[in-house]
mmCIF file of the C-alpha atoms, coordinates in Angstrom:
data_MODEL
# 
_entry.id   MODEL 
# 
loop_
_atom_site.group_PDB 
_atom_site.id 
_atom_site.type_symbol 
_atom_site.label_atom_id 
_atom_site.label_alt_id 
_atom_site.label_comp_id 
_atom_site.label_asym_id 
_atom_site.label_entity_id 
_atom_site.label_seq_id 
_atom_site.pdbx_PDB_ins_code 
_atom_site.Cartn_x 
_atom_site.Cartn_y 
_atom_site.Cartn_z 
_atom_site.occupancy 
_atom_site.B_iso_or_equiv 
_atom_site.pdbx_formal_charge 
_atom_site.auth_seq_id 
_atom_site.auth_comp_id 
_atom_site.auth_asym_id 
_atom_site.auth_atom_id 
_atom_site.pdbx_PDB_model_num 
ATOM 1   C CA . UNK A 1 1   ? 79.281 3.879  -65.900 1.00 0.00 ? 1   UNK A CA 1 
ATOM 2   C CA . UNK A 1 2   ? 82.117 5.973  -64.424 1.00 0.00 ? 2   UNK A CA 1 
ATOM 3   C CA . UNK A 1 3   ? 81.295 4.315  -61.056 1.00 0.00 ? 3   UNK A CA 1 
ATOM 4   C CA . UNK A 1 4   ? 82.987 0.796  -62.499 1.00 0.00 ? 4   UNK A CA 1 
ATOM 5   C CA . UNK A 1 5   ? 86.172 2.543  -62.792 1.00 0.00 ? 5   UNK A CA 1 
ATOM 6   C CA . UNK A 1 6   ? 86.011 3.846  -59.557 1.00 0.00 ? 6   UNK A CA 1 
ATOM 7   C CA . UNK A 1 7   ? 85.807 0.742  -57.710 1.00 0.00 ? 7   UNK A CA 1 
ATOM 8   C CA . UNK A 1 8   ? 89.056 -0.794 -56.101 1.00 0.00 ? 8   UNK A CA 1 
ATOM 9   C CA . UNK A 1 9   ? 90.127 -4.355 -56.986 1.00 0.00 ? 9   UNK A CA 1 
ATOM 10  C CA . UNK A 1 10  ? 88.666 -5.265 -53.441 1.00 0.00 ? 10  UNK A CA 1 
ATOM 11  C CA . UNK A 1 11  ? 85.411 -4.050 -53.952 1.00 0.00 ? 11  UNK A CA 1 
ATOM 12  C CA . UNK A 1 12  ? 85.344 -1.063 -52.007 1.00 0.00 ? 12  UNK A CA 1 
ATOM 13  C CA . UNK A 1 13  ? 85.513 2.493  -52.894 1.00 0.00 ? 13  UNK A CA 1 
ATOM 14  C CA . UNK A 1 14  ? 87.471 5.115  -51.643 1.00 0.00 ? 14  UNK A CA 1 
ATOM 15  C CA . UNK A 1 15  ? 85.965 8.424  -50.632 1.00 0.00 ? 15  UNK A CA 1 
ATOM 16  C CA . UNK A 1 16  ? 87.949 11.266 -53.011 1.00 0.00 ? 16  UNK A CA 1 
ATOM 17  C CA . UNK A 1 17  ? 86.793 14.208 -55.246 1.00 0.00 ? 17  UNK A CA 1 
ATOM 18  C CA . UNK A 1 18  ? 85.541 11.910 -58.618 1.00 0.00 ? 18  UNK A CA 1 
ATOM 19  C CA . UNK A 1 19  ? 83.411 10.137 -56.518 1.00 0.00 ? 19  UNK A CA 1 
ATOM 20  C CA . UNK A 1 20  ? 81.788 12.434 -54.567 1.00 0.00 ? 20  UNK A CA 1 
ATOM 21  C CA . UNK A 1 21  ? 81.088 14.640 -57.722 1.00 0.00 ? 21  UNK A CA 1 
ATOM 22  C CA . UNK A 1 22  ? 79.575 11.233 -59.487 1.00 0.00 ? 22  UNK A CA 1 
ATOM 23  C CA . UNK A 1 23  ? 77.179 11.111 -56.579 1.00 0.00 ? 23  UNK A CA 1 
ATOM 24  C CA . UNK A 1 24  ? 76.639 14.508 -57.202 1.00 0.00 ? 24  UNK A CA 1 
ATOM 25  C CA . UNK A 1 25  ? 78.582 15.838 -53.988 1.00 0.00 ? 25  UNK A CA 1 
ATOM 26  C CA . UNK A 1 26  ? 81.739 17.828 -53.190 1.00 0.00 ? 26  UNK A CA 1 
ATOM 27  C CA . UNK A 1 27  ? 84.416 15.984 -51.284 1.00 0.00 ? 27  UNK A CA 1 
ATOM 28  C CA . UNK A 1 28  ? 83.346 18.054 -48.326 1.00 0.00 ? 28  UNK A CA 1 
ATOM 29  C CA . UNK A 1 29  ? 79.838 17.701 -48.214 1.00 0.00 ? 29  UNK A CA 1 
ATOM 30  C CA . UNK A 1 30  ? 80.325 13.748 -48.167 1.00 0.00 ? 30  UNK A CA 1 
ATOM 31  C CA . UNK A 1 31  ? 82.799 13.591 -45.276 1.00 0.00 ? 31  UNK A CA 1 
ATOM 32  C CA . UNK A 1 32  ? 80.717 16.002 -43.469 1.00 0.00 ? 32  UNK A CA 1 
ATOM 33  C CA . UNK A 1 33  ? 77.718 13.522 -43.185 1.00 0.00 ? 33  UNK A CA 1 
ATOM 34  C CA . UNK A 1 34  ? 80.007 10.404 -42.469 1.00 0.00 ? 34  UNK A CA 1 
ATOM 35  C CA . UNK A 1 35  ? 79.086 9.140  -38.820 1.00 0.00 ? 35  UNK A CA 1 
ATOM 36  C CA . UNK A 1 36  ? 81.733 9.270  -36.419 1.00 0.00 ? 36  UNK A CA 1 
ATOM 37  C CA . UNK A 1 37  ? 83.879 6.143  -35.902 1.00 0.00 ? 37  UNK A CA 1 
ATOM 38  C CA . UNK A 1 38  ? 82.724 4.973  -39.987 1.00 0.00 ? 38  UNK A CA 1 
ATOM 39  C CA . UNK A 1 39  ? 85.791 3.806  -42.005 1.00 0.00 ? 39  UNK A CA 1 
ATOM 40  C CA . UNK A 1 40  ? 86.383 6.315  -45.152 1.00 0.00 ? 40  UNK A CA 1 
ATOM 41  C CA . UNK A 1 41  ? 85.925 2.975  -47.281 1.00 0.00 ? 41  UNK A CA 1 
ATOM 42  C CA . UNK A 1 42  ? 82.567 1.549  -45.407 1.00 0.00 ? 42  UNK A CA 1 
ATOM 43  C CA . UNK A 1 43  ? 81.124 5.057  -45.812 1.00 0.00 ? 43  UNK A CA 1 
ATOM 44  C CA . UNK A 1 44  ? 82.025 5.271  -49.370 1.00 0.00 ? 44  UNK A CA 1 
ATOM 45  C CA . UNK A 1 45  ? 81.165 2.134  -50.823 1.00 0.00 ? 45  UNK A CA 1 
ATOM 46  C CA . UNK A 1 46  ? 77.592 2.459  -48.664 1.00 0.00 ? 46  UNK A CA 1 
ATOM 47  C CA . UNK A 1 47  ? 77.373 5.518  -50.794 1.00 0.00 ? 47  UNK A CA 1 
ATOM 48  C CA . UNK A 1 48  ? 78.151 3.928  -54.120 1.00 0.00 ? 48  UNK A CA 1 
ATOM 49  C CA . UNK A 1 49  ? 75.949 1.130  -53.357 1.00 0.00 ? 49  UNK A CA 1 
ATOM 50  C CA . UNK A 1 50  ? 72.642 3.351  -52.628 1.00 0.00 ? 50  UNK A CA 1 
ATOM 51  C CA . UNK A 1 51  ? 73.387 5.609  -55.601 1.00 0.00 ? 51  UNK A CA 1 
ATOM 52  C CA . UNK A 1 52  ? 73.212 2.518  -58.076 1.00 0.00 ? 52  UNK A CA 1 
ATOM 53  C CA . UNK A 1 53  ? 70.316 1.259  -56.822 1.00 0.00 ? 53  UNK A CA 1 
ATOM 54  C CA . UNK A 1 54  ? 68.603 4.706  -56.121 1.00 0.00 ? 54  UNK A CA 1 
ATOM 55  C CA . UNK A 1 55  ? 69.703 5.938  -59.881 1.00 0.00 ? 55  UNK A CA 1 
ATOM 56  C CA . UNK A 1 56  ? 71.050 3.333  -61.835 1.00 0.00 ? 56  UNK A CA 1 
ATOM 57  C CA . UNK A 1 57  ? 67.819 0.965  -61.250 1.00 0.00 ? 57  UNK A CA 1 
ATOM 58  C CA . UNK A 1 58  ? 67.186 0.237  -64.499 1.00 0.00 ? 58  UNK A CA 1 
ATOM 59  C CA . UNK A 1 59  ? 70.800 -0.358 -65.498 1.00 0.00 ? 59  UNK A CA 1 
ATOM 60  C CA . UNK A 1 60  ? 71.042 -3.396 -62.664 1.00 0.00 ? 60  UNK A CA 1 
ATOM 61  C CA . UNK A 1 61  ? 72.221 -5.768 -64.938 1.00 0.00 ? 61  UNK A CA 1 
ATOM 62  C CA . UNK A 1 62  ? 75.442 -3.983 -66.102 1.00 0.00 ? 62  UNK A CA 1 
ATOM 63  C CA . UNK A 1 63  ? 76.453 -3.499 -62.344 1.00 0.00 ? 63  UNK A CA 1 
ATOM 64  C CA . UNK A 1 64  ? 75.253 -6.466 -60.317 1.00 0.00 ? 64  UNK A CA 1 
ATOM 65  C CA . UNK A 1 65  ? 78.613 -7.656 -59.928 1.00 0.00 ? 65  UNK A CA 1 
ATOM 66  C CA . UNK A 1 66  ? 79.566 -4.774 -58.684 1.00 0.00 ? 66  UNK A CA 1 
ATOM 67  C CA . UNK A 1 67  ? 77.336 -4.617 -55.851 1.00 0.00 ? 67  UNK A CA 1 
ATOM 68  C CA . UNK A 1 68  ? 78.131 -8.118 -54.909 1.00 0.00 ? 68  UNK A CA 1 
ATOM 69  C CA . UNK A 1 69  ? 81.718 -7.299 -54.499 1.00 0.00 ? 69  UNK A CA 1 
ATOM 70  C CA . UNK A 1 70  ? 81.130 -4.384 -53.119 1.00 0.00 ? 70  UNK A CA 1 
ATOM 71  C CA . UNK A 1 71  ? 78.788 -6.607 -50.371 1.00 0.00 ? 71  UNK A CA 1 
ATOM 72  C CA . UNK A 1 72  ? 81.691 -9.184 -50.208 1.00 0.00 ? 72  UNK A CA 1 
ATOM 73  C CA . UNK A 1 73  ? 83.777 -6.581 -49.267 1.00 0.00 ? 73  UNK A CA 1 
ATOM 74  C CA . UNK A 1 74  ? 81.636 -5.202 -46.780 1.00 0.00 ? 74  UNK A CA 1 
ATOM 75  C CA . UNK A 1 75  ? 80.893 -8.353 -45.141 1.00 0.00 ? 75  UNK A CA 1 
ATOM 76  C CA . UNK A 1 76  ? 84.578 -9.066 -44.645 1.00 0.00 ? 76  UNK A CA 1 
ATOM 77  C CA . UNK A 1 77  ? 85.181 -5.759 -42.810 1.00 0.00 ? 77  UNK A CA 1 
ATOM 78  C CA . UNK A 1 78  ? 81.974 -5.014 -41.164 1.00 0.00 ? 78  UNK A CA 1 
ATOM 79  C CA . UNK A 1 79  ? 81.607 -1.866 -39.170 1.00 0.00 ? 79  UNK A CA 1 
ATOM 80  C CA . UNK A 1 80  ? 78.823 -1.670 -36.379 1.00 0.00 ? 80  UNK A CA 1 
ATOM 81  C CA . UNK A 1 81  ? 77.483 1.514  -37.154 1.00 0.00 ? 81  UNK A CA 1 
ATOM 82  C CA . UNK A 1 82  ? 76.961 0.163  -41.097 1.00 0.00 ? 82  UNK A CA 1 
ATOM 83  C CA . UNK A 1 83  ? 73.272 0.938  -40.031 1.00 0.00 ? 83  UNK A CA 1 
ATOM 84  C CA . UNK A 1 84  ? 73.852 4.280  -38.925 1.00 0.00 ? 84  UNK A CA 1 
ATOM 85  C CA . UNK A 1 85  ? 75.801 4.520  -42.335 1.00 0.00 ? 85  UNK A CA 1 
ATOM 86  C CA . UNK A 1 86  ? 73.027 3.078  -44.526 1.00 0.00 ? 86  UNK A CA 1 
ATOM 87  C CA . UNK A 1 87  ? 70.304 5.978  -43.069 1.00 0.00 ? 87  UNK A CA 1 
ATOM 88  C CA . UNK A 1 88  ? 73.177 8.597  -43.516 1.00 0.00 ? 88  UNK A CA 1 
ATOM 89  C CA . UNK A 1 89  ? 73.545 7.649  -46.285 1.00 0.00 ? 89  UNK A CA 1 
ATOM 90  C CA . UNK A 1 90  ? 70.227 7.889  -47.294 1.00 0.00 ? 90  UNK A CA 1 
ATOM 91  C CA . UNK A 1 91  ? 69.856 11.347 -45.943 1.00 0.00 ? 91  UNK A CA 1 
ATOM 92  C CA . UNK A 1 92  ? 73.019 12.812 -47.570 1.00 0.00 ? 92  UNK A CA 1 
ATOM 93  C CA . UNK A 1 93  ? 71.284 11.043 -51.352 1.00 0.00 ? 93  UNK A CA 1 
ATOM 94  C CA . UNK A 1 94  ? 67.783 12.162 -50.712 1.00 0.00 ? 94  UNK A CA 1 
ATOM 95  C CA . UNK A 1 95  ? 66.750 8.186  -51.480 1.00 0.00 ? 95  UNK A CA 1 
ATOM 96  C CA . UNK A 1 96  ? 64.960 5.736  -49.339 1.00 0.00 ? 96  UNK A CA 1 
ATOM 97  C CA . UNK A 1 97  ? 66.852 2.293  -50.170 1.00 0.00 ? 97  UNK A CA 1 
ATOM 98  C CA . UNK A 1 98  ? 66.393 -0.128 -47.075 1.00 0.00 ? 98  UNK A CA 1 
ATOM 99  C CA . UNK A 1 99  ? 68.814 -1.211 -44.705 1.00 0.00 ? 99  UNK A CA 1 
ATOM 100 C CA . UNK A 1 100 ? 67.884 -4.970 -45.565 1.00 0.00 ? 100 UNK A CA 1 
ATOM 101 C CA . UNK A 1 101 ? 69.862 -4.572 -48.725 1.00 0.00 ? 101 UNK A CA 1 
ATOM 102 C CA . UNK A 1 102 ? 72.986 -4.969 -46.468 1.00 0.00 ? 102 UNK A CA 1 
ATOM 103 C CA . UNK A 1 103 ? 71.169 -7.747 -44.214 1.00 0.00 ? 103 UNK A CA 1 
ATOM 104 C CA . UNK A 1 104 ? 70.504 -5.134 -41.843 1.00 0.00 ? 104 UNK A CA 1 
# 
């Protein structure tokens, strides 16, 4: 899983080129669907988050921890428009994984 690399010790990610082209994205595409006002971190780790559990379902157990850093991190630096992010999200990934995951 190229994604575990990717994460930062904190347990976000950062929005650059090997990410976006993991999630199957250019660079461009992805910042063109961030919402206004969105940290590049909140947006990007939203976006890591919904592609592991919209493709990587059946691998959950090698990147649960992952996700729950990733949802510490988010927690601890929590944006009002994370719903806004989680159905852009969405959108830009073509998957339907509910807001609730993020206690939305």
């Amino acid at each position: 899983m190229s994604l575990v690399s990717l994460q930062n010790v904190n347990g976000s990610w950062a929005l650059n080129a090997a990410l976006a082209a993991l999630l199957g994205l250019t660079e461009a595409e992805a910042r063109g669907k961030m919402p206004a006002q969105v940290s590049l971190g909140t947006w990007a780790t939203v976006l890591a988050v919904l592609w592991l559990h919209a493709r990587a379902a059946g691998q959950r157990d090698e990147w649960e921890l992952l996700e729950a850093k990733a949802q510490g991190w988010l927690r601890a630096n929590v944006e009002p428009q994370l719903a806004e992010c989680v159905d852009a999200a969405n959108s830009l990934l073509g998957c339907s994984v509910s807001p609730s995951l993020f206690g939305l």
